[in-house]
PDB file of N, CA, C and O in Angstrom, chain B, residues numbered from 101:
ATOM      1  N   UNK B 101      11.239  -3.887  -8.771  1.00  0.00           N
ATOM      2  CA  UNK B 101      10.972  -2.470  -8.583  1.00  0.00           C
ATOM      3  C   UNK B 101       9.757  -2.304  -7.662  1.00  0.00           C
ATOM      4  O   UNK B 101       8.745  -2.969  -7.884  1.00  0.00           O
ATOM      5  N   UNK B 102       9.815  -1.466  -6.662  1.00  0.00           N
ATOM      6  CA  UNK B 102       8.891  -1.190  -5.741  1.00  0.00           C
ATOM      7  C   UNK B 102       7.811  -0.301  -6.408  1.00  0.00           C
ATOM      8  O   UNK B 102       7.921   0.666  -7.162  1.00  0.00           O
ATOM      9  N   UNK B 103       6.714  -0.947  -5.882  1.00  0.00           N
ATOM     10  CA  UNK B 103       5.231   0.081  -6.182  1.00  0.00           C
ATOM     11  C   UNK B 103       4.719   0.738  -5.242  1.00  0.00           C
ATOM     12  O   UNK B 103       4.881   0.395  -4.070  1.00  0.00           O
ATOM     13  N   UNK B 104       4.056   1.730  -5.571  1.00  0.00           N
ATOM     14  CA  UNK B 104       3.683   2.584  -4.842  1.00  0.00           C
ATOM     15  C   UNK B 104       2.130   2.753  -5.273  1.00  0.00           C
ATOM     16  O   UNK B 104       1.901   2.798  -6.482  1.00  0.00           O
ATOM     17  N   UNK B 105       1.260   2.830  -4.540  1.00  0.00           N
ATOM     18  CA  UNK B 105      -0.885   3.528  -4.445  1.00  0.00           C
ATOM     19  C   UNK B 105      -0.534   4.805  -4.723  1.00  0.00           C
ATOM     20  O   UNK B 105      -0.233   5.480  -3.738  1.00  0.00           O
ATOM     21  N   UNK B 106      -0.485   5.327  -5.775  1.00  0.00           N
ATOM     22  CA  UNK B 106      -1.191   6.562  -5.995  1.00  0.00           C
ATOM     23  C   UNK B 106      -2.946   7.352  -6.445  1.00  0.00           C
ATOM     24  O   UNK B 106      -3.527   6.874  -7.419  1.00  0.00           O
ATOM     25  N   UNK B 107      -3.242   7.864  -6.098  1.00  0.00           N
ATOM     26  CA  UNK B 107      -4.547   8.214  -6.218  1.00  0.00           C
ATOM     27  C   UNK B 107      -4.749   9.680  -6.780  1.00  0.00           C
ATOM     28  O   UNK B 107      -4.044  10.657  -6.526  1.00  0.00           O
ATOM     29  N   UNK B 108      -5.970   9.619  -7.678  1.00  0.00           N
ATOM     30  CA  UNK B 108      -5.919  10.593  -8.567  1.00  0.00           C
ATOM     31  C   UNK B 108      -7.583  10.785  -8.319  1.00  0.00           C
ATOM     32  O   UNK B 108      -8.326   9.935  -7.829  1.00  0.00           O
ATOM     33  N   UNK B 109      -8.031  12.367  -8.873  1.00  0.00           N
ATOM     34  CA  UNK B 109      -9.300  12.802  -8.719  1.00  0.00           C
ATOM     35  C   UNK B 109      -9.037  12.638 -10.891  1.00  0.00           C
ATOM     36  O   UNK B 109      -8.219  12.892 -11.775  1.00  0.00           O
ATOM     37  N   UNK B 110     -10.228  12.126 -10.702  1.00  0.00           N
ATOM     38  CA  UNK B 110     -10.557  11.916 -12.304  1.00  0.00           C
ATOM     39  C   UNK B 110     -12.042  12.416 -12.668  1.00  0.00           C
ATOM     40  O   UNK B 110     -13.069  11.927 -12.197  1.00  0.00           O
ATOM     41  N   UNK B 111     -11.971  13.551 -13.652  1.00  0.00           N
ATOM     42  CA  UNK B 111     -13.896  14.308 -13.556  1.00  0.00           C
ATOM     43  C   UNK B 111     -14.587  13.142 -14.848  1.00  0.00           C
ATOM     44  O   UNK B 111     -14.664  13.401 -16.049  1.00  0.00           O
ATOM     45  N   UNK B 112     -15.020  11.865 -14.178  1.00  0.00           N
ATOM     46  CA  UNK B 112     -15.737  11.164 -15.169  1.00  0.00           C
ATOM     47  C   UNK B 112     -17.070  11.349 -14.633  1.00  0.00           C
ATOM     48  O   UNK B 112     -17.290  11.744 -13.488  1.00  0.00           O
ATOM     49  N   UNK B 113     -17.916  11.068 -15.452  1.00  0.00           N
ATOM     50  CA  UNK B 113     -19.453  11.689 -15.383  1.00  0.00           C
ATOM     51  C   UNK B 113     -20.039   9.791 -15.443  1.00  0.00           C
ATOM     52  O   UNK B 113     -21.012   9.394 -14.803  1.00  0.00           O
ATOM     53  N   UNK B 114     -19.412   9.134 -16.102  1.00  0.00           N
ATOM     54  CA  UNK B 114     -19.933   7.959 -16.554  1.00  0.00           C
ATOM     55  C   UNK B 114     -19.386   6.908 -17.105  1.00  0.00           C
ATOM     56  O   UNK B 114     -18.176   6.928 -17.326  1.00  0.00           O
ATOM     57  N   UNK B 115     -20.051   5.945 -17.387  1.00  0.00           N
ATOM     58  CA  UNK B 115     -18.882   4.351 -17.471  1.00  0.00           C
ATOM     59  C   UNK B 115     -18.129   4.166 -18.879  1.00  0.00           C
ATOM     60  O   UNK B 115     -17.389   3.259 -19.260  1.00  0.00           O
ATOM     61  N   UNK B 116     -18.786   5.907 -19.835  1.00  0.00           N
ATOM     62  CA  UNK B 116     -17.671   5.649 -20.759  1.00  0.00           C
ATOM     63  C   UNK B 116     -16.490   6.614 -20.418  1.00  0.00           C
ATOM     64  O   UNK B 116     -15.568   6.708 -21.229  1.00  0.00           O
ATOM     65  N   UNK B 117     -16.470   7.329 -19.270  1.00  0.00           N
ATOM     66  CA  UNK B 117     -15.189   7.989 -18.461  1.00  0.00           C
ATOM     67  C   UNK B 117     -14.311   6.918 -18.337  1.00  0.00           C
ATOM     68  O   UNK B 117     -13.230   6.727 -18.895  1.00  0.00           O
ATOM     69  N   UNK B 118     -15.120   6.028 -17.268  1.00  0.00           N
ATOM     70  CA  UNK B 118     -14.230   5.256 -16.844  1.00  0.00           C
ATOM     71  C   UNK B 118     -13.824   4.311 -17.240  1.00  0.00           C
ATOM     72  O   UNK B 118     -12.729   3.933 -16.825  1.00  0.00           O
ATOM     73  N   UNK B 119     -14.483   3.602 -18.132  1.00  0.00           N
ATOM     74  CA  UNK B 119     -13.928   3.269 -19.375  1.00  0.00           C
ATOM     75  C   UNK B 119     -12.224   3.470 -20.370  1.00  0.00           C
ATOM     76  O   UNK B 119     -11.198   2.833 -20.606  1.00  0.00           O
ATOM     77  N   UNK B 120     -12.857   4.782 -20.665  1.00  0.00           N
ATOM     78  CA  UNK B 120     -11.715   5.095 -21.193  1.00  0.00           C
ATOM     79  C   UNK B 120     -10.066   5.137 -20.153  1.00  0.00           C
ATOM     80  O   UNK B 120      -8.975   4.745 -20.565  1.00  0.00           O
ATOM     81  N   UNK B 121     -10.319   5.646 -18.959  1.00  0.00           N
ATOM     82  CA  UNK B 121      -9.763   4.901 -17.910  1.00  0.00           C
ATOM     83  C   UNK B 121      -9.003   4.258 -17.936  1.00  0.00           C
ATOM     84  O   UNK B 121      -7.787   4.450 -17.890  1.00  0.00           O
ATOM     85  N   UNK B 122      -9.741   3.134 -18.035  1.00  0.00           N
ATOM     86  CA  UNK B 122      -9.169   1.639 -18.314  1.00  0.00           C
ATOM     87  C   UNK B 122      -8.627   1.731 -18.665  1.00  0.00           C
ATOM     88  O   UNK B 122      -7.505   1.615 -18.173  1.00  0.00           O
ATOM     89  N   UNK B 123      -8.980   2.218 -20.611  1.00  0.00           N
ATOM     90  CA  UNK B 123      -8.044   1.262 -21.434  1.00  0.00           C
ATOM     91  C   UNK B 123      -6.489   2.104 -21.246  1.00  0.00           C
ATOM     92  O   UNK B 123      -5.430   1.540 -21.520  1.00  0.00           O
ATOM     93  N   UNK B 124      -6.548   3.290 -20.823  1.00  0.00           N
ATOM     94  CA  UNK B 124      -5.179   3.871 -21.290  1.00  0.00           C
ATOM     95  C   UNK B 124      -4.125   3.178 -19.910  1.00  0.00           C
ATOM     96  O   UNK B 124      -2.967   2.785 -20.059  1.00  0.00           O
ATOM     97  N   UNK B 125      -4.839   3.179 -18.722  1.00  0.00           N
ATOM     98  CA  UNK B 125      -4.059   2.215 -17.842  1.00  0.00           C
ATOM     99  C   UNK B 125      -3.574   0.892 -18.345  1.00  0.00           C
ATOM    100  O   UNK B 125      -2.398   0.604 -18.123  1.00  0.00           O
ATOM    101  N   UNK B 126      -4.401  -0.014 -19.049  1.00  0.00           N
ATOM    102  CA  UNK B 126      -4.515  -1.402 -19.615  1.00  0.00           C
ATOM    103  C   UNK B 126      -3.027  -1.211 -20.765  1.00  0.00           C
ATOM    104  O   UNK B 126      -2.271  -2.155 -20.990  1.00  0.00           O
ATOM    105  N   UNK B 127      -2.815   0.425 -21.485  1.00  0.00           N
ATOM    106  CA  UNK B 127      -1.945   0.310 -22.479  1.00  0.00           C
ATOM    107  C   UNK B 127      -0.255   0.374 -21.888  1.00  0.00           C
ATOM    108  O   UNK B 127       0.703   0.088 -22.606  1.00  0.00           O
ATOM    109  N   UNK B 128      -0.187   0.635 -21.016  1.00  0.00           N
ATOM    110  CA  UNK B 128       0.745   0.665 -19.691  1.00  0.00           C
ATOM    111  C   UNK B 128       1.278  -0.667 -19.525  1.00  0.00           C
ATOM    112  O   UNK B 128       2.406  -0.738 -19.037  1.00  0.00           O
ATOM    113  N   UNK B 129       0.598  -1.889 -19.881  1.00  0.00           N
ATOM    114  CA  UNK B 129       0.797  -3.316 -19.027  1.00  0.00           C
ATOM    115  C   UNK B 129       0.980  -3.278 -18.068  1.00  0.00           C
ATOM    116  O   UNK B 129       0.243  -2.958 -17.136  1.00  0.00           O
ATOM    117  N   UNK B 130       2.823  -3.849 -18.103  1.00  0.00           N
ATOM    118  CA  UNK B 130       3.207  -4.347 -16.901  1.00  0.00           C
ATOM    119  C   UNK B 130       3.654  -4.079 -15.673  1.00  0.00           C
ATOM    120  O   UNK B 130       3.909  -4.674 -14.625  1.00  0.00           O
ATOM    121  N   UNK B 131       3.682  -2.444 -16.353  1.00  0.00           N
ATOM    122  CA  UNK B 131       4.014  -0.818 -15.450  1.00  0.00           C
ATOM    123  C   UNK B 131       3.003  -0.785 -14.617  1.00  0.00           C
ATOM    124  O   UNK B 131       3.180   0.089 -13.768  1.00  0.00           O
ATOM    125  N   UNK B 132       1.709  -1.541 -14.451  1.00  0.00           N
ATOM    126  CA  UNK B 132       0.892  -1.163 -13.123  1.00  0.00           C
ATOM    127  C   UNK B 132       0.237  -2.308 -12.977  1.00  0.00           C
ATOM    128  O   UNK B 132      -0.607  -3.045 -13.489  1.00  0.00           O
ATOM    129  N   UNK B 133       0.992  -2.162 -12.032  1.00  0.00           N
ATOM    130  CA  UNK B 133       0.812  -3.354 -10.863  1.00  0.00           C
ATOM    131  C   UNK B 133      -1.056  -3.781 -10.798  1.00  0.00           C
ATOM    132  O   UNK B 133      -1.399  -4.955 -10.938  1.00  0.00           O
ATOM    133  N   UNK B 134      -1.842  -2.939 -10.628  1.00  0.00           N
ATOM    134  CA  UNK B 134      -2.743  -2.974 -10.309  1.00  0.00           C
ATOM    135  C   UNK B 134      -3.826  -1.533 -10.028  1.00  0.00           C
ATOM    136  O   UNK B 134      -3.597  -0.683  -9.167  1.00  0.00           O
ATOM    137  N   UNK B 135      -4.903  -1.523 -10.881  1.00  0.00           N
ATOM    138  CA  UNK B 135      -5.612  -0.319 -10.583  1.00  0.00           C
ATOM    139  C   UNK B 135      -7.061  -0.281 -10.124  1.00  0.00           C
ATOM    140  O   UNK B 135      -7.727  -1.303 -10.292  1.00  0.00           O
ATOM    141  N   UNK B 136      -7.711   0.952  -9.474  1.00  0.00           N
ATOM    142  CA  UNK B 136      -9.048   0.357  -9.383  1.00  0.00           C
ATOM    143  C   UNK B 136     -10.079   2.286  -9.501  1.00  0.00           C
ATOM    144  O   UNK B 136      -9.925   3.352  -8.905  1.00  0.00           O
ATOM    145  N   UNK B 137     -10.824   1.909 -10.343  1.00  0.00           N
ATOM    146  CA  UNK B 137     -11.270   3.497 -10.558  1.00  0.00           C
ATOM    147  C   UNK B 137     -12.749   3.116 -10.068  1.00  0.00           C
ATOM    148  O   UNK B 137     -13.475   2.154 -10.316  1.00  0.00           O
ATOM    149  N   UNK B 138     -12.926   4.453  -9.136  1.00  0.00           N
ATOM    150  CA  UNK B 138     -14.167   4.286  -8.488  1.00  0.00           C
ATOM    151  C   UNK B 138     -15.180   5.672  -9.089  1.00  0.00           C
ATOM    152  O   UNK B 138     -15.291   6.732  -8.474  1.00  0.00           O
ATOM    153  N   UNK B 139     -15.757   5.403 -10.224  1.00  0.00           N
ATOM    154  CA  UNK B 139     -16.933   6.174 -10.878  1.00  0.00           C
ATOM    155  C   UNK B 139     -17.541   6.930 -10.032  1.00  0.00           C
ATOM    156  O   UNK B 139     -17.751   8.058 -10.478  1.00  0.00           O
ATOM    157  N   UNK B 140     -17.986   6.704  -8.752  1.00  0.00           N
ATOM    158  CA  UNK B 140     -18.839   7.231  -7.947  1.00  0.00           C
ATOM    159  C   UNK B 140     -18.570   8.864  -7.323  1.00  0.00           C
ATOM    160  O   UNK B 140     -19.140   9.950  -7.220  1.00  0.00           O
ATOM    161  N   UNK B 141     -16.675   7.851  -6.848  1.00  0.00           N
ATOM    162  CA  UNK B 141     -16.306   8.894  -6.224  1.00  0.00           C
ATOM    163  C   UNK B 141     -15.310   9.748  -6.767  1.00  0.00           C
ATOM    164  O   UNK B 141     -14.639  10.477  -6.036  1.00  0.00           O
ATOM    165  N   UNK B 142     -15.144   9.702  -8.212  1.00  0.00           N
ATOM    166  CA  UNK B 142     -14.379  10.268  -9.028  1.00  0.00           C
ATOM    167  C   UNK B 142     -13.207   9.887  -8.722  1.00  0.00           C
ATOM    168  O   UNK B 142     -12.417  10.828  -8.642  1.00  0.00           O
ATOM    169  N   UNK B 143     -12.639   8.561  -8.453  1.00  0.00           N
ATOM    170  CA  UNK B 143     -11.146   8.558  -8.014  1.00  0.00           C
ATOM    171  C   UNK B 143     -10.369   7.519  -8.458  1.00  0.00           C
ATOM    172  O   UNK B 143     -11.027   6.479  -8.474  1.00  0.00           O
ATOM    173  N   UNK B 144      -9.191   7.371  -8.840  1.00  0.00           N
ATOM    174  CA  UNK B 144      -8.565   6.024  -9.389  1.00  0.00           C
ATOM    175  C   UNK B 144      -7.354   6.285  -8.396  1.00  0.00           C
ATOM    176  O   UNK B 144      -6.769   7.330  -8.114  1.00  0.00           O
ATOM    177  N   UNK B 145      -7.200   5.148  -8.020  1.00  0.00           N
ATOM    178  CA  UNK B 145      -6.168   4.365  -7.211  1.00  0.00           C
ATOM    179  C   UNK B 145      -5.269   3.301  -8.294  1.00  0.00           C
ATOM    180  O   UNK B 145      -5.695   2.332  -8.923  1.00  0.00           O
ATOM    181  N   UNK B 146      -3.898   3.867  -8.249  1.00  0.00           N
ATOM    182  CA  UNK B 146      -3.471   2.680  -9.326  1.00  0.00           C
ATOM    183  C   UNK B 146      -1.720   2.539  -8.567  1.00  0.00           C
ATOM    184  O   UNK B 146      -0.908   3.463  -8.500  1.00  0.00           O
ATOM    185  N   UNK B 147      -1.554   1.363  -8.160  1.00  0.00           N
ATOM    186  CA  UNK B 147      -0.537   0.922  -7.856  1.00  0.00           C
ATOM    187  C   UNK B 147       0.717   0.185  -8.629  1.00  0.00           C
ATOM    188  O   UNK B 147       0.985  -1.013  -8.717  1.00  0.00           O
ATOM    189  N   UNK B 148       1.418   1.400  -9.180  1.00  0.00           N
ATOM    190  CA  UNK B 148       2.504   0.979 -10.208  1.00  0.00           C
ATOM    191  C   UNK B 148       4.371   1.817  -9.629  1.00  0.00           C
ATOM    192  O   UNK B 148       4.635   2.883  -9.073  1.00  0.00           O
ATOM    193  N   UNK B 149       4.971   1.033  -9.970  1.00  0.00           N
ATOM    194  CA  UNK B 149       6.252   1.819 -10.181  1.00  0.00           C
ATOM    195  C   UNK B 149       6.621   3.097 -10.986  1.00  0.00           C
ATOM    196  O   UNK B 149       7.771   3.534 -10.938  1.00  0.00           O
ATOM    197  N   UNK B 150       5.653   3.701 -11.726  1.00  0.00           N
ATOM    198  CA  UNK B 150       6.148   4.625 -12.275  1.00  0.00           C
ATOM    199  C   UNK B 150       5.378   5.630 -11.434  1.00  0.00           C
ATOM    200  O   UNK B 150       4.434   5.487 -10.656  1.00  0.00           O
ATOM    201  N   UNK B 151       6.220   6.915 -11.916  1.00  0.00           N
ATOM    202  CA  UNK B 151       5.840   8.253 -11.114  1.00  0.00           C
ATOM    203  C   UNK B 151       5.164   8.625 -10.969  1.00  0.00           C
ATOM    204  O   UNK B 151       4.397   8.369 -11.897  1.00  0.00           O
ATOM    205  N   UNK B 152       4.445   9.622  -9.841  1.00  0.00           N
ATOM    206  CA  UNK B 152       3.085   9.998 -10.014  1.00  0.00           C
ATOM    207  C   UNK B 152       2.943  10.923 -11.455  1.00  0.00           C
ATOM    208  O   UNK B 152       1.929  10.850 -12.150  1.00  0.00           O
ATOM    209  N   UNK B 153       4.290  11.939 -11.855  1.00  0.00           N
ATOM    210  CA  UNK B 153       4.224  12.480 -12.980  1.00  0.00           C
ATOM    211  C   UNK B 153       3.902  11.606 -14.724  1.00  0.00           C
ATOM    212  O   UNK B 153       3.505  11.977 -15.828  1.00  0.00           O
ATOM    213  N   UNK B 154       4.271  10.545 -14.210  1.00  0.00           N
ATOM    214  CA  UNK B 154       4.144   9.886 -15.395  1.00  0.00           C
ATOM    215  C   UNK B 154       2.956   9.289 -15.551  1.00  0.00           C
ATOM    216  O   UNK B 154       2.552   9.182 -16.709  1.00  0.00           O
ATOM    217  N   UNK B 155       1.969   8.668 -14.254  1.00  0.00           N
ATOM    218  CA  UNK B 155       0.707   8.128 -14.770  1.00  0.00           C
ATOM    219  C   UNK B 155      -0.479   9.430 -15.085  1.00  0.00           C
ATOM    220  O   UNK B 155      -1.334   9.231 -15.948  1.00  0.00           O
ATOM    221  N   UNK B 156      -0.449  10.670 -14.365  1.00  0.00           N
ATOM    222  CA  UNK B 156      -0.754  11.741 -14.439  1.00  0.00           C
ATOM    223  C   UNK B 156      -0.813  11.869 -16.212  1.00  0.00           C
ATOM    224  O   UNK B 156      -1.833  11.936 -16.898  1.00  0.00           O
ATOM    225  N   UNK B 157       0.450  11.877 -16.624  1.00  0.00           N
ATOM    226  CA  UNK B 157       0.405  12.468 -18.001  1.00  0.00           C
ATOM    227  C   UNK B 157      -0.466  11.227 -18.804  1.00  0.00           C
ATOM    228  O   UNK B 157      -1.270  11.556 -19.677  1.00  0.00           O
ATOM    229  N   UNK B 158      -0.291   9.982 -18.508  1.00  0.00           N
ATOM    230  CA  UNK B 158      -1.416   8.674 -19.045  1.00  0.00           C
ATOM    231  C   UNK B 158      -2.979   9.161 -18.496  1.00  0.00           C
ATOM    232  O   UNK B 158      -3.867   9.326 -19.332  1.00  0.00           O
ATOM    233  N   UNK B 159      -3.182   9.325 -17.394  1.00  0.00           N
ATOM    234  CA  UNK B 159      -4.345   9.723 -17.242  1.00  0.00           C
ATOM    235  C   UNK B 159      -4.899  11.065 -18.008  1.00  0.00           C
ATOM    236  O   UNK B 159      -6.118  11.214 -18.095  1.00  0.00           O
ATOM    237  N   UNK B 160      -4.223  11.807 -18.428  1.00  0.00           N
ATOM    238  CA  UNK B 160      -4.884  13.073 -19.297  1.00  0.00           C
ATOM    239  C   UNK B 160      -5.082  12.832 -20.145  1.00  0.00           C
ATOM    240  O   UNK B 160      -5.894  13.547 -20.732  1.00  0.00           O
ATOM    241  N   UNK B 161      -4.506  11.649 -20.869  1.00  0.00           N
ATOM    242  CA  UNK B 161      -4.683  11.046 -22.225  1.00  0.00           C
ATOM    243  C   UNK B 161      -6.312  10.872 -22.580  1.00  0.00           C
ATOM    244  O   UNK B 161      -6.799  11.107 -23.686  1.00  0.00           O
ATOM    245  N   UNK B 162      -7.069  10.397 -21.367  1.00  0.00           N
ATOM    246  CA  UNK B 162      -8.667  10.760 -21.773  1.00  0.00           C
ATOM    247  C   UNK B 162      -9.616  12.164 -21.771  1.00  0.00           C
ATOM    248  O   UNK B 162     -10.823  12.401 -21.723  1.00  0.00           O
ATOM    249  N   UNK B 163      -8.461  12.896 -21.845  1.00  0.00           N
ATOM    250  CA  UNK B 163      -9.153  14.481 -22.054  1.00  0.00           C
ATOM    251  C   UNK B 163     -10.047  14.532 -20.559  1.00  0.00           C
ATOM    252  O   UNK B 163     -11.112  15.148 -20.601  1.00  0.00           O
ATOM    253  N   UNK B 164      -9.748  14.073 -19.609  1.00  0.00           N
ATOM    254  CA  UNK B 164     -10.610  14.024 -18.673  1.00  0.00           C
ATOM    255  C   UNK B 164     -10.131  15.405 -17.630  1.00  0.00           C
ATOM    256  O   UNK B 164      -9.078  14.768 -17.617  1.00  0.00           O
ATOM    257  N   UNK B 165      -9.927  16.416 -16.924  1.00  0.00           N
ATOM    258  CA  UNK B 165      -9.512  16.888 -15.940  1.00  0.00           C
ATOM    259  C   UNK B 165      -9.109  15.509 -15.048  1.00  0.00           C
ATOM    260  O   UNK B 165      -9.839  14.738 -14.425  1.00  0.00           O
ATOM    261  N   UNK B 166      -7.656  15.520 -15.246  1.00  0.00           N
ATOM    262  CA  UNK B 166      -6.801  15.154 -13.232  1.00  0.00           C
ATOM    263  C   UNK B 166      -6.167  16.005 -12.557  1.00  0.00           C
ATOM    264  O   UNK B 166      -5.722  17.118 -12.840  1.00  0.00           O
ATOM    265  N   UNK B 167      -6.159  15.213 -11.364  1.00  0.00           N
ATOM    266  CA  UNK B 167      -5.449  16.433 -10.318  1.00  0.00           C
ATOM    267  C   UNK B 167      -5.003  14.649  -9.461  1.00  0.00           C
ATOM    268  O   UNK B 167      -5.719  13.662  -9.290  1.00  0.00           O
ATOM    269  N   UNK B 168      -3.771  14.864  -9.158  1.00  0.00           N
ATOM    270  CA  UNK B 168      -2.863  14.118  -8.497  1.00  0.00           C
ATOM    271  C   UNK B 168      -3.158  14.324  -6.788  1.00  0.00           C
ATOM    272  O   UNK B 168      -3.036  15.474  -6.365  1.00  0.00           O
ATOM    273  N   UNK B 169      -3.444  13.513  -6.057  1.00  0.00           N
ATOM    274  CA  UNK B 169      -4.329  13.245  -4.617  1.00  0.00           C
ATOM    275  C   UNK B 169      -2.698  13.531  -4.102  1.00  0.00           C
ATOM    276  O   UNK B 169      -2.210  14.637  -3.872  1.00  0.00           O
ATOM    277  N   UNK B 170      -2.044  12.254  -3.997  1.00  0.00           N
ATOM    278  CA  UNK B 170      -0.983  11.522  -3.614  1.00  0.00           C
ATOM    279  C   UNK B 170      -0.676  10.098  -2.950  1.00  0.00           C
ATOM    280  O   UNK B 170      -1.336   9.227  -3.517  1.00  0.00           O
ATOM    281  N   UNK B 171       0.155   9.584  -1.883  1.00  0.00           N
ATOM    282  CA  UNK B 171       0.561   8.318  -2.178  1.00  0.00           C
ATOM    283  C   UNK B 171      -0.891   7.871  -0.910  1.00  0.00           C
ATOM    284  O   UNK B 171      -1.631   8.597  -0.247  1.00  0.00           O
ATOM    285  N   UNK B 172      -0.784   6.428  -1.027  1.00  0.00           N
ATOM    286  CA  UNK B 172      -1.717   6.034  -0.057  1.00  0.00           C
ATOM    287  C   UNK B 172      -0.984   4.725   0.254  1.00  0.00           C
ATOM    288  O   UNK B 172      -0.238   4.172  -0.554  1.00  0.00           O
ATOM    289  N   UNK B 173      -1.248   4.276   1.471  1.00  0.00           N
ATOM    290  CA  UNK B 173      -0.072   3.622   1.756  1.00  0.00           C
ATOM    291  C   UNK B 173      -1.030   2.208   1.816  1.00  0.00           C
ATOM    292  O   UNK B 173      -0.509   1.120   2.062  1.00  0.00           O
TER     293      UNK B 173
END
């Protein structure tokens, strides 16, 4: 199954934002390919086969405000 970079604005303030982050990506396994959340600039990049609708709804899971960027190639 092909993956796709999607990128997301995530409102974390701090490393237990991004943190939490993590783990709900981490509960996903094998569904993402690979992720990388940048604290600084409020943004996670996560390269998986599933939809942007579907990691969207994993990412709200930390009560955090997202907003879906889109694909990055």
């Amino acid at each position: 199954m092909a993956t796709q970079k999607h990128v997301f604005n995530v409102e974390m303030t701090c490393e237990g934002c991004s943190g939490a982050v993590t783990r709900v990506l981490n509960k996903l396994g094998d569904k993402v390919a690979k992720f990388d959340v940048d604290l600084a600039q409020k943004k996670v990049v996560i390269e998986s086969a599933l939809s942007s609708d579907e990691l969207l709804e994993t990412l709200k899971k930390t009560g955090k405000e997202t907003t879906y960027v889109g694909q990055e190639n």
